[in-house]
C-alpha positions, 0 to 999 in steps of 0.5 A: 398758319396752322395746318388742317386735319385735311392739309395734313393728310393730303401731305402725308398721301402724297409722299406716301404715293411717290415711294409705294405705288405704281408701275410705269413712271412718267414725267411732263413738262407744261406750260400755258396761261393761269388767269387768277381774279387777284391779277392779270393772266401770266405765264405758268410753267409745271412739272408733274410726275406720276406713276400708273396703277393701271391702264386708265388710272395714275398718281403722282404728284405736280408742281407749278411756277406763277410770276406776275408783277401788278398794281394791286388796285383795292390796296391803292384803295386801302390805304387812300383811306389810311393815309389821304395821300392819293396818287403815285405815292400809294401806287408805288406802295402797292405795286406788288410782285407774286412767285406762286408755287402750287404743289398737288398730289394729283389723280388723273383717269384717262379713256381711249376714243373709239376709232381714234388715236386720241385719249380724254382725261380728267384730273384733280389735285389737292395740296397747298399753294406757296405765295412768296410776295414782294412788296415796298416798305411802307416808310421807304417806298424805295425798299422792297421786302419779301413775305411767304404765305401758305394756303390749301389748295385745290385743281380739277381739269380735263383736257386731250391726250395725242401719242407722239411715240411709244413713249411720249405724248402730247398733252392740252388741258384746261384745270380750274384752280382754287386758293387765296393765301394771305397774311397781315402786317401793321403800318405806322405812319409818321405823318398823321400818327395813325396805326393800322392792320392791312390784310393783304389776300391773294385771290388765285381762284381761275382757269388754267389752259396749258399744252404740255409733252409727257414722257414714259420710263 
């Protein structure tokens, strides 16, 4: 795909921020429940690593890992019209396996709760989602193949922050995130000798609750 003007730069800002800003660094591991429309909810693991600018403002930078195996019901659909052949067949085909790994450069302002302990917090990302998707070859349904797919992506959230230490606290958030890679590929079937271009599209768009612990240093 070609990248944006935006893309671009959400890229360079990113790594540009690892090396020059900040002043006390960080590094949370999260892990929750991501309820994207393509599929059902999975689980969802993250790392996020920031630096702070000041007392109630950090950057950084957050990666995540999305696994799900389904049966994409509108593709069954698709090719139920391409081919005739409805049943188990066209189900096998479309069972399809998605490793998600959304990369953000993320900004997040922190406000302490009078006469608490507890600190409120929203967030937002921008950066691009990396789809790799495992899908049956559509001559030999026994075979699998392996496609990546790139999309610019997007995440704002909010959540609770409870100190556990000096250096470490306790973290519940809930993000809303954005994208929906895809690609295309071209099928022959040998049967009625017909030929067809399917795009397969990915629709990450959903809530995103974790829990996490964060750790300073």
């Amino acid at each position: 795909m070609r990248f944006s003007p935006v893309t671009w730069f959400c890229a360079a800002f990113f790594l540009i921020s690892t090396f020059i800003f900040g002043q006390d660094n960080s590094g949370a591991i999260k892990f929750g429940v991501q309820v994207p429309q393509v599929t059902d909810a999975g689980f969802v693991l993250g790392y996020q690593w920031e630096r702070s600018i000041d007392r109630n403002f950090d950057i950084g930078w957050e990666i995540d890992w999305f696994h799900k195996t389904y049966t994409d019901e509108n593709f069954v659909s698709e090719l139920n019209d391409f081919n005739g052949n409805i049943g188990t067949t066209n189900e096998l085909l479309a069972k399809t396996t998605l490793y998600n790994f959304p990369t953000h450069f993320t900004m997040e302002a922190n406000f302490p709760i009078k006469d608490s302990k507890l600190r409120v917090f929203g967030s937002v990302g921008l950066g691009l989602d990396f789809l790799f998707i495992s899908y049956k070859d559509y001559s030999n349904p026994d075979d699998g193949n392996t496609k990546g797919a790139v999309d610019f992506s997007w995440r704002a959230g909010a959540g609770i922050i409870y100190p556990l230490g000096t250096n470490s606290e306790l973290i519940f958030e809930l993000n809303y995130h954005s994208s929906e890679p895809s690609w295309q590929y071209e099928v022959h079937d040998d049967r009625t000798g017909r030929t067809r271009t399917f795009e397969r599209s990915y629709d990450m768009r959903g809530l995103m609750t974790r829990v996490g612990v964060r750790f300073y240093y």
